[in-house]
C-alpha positions as MATLAB code, in Angstrom:
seq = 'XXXXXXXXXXXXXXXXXXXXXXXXXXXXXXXXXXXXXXXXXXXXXXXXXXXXXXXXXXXXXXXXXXXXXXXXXXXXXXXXXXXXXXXXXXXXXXXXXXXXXXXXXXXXXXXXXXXXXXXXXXXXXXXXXXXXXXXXXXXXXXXXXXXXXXXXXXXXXXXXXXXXXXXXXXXXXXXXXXXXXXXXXXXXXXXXXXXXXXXXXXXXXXXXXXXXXXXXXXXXXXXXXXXXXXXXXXXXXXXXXXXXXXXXXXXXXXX';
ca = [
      10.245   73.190  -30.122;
       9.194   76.381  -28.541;
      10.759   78.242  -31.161;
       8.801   77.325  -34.319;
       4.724   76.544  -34.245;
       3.204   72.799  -35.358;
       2.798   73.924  -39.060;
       6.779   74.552  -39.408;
       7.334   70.999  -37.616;
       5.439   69.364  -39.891;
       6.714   70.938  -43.103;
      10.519   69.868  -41.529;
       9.213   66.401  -41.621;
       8.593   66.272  -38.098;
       6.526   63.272  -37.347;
       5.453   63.058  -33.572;
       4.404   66.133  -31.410;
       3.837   65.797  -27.528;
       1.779   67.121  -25.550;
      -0.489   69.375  -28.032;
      -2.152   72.778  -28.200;
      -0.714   73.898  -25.108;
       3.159   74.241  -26.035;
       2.000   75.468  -29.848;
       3.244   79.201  -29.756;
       2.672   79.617  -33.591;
      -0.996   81.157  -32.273;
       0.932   84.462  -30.411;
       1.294   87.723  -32.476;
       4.290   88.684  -30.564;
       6.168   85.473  -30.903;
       9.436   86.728  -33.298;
      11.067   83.862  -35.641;
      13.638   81.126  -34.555;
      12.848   82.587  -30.618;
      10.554   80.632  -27.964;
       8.260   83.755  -27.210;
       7.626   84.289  -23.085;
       4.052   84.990  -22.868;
       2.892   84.991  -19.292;
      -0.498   84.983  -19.901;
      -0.320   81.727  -22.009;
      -2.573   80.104  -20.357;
      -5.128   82.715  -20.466;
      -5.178   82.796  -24.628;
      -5.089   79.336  -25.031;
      -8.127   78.702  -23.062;
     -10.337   80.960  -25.193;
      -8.657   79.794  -28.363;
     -11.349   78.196  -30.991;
     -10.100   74.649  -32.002;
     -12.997   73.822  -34.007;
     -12.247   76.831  -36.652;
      -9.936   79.628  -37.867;
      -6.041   79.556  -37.554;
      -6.358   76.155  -35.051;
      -8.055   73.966  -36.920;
      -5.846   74.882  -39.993;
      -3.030   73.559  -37.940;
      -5.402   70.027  -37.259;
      -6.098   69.694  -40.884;
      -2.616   70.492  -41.515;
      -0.702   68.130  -39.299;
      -3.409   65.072  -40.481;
      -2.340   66.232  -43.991;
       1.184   65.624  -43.142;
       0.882   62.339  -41.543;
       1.876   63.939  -38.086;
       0.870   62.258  -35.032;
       0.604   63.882  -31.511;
       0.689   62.331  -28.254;
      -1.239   63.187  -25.614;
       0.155   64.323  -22.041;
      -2.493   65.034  -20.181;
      -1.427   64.150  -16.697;
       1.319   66.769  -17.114;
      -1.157   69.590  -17.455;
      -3.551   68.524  -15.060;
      -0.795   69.066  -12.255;
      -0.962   72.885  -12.817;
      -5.361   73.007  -11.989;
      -6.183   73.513   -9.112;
      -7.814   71.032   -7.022;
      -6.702   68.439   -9.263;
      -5.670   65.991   -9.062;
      -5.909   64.651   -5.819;
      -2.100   63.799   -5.007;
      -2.335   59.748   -4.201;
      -0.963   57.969   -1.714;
       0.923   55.345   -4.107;
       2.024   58.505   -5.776;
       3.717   60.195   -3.178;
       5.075   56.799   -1.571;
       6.608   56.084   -4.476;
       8.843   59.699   -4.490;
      11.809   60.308   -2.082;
      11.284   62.847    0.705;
      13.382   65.861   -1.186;
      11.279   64.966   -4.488;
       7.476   64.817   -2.298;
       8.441   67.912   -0.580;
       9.109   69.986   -3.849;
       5.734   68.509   -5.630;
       3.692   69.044   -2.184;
       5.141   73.072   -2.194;
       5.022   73.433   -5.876;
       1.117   72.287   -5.753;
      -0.157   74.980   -3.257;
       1.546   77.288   -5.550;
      -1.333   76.231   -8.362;
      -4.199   77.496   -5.644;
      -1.717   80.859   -4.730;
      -4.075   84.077   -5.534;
      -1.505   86.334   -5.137;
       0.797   84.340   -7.088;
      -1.776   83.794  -10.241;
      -2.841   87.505   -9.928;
       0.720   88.275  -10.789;
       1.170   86.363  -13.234;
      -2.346   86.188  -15.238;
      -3.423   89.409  -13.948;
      -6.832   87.703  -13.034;
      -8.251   86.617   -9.420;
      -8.349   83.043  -10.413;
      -6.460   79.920  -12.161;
      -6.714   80.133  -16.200;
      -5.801   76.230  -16.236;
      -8.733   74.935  -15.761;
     -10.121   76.545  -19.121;
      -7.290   75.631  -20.687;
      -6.460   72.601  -19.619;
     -10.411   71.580  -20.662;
      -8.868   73.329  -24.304;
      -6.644   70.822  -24.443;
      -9.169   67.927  -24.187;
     -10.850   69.178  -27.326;
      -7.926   69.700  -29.094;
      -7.469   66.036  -28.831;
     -10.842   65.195  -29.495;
     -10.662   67.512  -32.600;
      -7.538   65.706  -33.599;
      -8.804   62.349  -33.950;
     -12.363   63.511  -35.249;
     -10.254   65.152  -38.300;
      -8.198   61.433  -38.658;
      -5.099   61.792  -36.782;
      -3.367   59.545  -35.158;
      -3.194   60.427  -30.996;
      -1.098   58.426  -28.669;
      -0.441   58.194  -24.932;
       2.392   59.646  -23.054;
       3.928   61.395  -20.768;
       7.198   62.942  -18.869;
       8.494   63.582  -15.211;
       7.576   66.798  -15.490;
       4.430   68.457  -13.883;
       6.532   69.267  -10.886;
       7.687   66.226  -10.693;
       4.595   64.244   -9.740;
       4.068   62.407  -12.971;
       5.363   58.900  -12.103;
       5.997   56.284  -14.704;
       3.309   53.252  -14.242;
       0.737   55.495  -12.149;
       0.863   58.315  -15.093;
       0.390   56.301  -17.826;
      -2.487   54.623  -16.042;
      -4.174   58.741  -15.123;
      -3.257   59.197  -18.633;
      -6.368   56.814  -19.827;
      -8.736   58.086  -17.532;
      -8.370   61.392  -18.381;
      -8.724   60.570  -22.127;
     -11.858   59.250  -20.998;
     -12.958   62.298  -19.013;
     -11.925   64.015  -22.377;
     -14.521   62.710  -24.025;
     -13.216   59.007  -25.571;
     -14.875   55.753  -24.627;
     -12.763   53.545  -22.304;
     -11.745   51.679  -25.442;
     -10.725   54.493  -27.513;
      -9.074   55.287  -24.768;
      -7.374   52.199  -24.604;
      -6.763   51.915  -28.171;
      -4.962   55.236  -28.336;
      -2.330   53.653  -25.130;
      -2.054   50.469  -26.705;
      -2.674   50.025  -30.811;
      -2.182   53.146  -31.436;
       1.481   53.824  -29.863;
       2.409   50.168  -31.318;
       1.321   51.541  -35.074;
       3.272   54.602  -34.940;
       6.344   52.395  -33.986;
       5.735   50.205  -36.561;
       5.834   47.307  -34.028;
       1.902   45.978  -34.541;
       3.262   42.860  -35.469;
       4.352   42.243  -32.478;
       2.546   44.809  -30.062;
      -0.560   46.631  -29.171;
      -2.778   43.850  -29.111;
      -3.553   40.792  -27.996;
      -3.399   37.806  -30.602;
      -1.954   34.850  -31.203;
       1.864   35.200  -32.016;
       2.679   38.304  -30.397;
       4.768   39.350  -27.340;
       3.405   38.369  -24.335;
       3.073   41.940  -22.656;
      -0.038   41.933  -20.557;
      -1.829   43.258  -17.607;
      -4.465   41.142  -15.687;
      -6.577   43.854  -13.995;
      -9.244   43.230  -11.568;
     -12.486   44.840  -13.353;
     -14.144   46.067  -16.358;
     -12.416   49.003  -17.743;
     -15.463   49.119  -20.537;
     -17.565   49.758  -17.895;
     -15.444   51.855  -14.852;
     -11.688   53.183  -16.246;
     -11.000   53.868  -13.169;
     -10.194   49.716  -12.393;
      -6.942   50.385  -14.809;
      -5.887   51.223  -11.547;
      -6.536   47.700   -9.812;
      -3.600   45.755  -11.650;
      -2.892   42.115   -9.832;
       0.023   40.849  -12.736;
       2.225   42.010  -14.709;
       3.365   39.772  -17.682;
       6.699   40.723  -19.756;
       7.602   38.472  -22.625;
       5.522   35.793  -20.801;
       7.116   35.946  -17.158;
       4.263   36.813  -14.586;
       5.280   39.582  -12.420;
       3.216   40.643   -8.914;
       2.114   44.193   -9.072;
       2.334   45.241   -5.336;
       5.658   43.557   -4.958;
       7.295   45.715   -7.907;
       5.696   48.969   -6.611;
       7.166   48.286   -3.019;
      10.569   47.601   -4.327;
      10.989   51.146   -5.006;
       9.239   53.051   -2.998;
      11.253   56.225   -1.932;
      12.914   55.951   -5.182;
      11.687   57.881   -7.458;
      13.533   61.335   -7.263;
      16.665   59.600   -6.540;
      18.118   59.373  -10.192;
];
């Protein structure tokens, strides 16, 4: 995807884009046709890129116009700012000792001056600018009428874990600037639309799948309880939470 910019995905007929701004190259002068352009100050450019006018929020109105969704990945980006996040205990638990040892030594290179100077040619981290870019991106995105959902990879050095992720995903959507319930529409409602599975998913209603969480909490009130899950429910079956977690810990990595 490197190799072309959002506007040529979406005249393809390209209909889902992950991550956002932040892996859109179509914004560098230098970038040559059909070629994923190497740009090592990246990060630099995109956090003093203007989403709310010129050639960025073309590509907004653009991708809206073409019915083009984009899912959001912010967990992934947050592993390269320094500082951030702070690497939980359930996190690394759940990772085997080869896979916490590369994610421990591949965060203190995020915080390594001589290591950014080389790279950015500046004294400190442009990630936190841009990674901030990237929140309004997504804000902007949804403001214009597009359809954001919730997401995310292994990747981010390898500290993005399934479960935990998704769950960092909504708080940061909320630190972003969405309500806890947007933010929970865009991981739920949203992500069951685009599959054209609402029928059956992304809410909770009388007839549909019973996929549920029991959390202890209010989310409305303090995202951060997403984090405080007691039950797991899959097509009706209760599961305990803690028991699942410890099943595998040490296993992630492994496969």
């Amino acid at each position: 995807m490197c190799s072309i910019g959002f506007r040529e995905a979406a005249t393809l007929g390209i209909d889902d884009l992950e991550h956002g701004l932040l892996v859109d190259t179509e914004f560098f002068p230098e970038k040559k046709p059909d070629q994923c352009p190497d740009i090592p100050d990246e990060a630099v450019r995109y956090g003093k890129m203007d989403v709310q006018s010129g050639p960025v929020d073309d590509m907004l109105v653009d991708l809206v116009k073409h019915h083009v969704a984009l899912t959001s990945t912010l967990p992934v980006f947050e592993m390269d700012v320094p500082g951030r996040p702070t690497m939980q205990k359930r996190v690394l638990d759940s990772l085997t000792a080869e896979a916490r040892s590369a994610v421990l030594a591949n965060k203190l290179l995020t915080t390594d001056q001589a290591r950014i100077r080389k790279r950015y040619g500046t004294d400190s981290s442009p990630w936190p600018a841009a990674f901030k870019k990237e929140m309004e991106f997504e804000r902007a995105f949804v403001k214009e009428g597009g359809l954001l959902l919730a997401g995310l990879d292994p990747t981010g050095m390898g500290g993005i874990v399934a479960g935990f992720g998704d769950q960092r995903e909504v708080e940061l959507l909320v630190e972003a600037g969405f309500t806890p319930l947007e933010a929970i529409h865009i991981a739920t409602y949203n992500g069951a639309q685009y599959l054209g599975d609402l029928e059956k998913v992304g809410t909770i209603a009388p007839g549909k799948q019973a996929d549920l969480v029991v959390i202890k909490g209010d989310l409305s009130q303090k995202i951060e309880d997403i984090e405080k899950v007691e039950i797991v429910f899959k097509d009706g079956i209760g599961y305990d939470s803690q028991k699942l977690i410890r099943s595998v810990q040490g296993a992630v990595g492994l496969h």
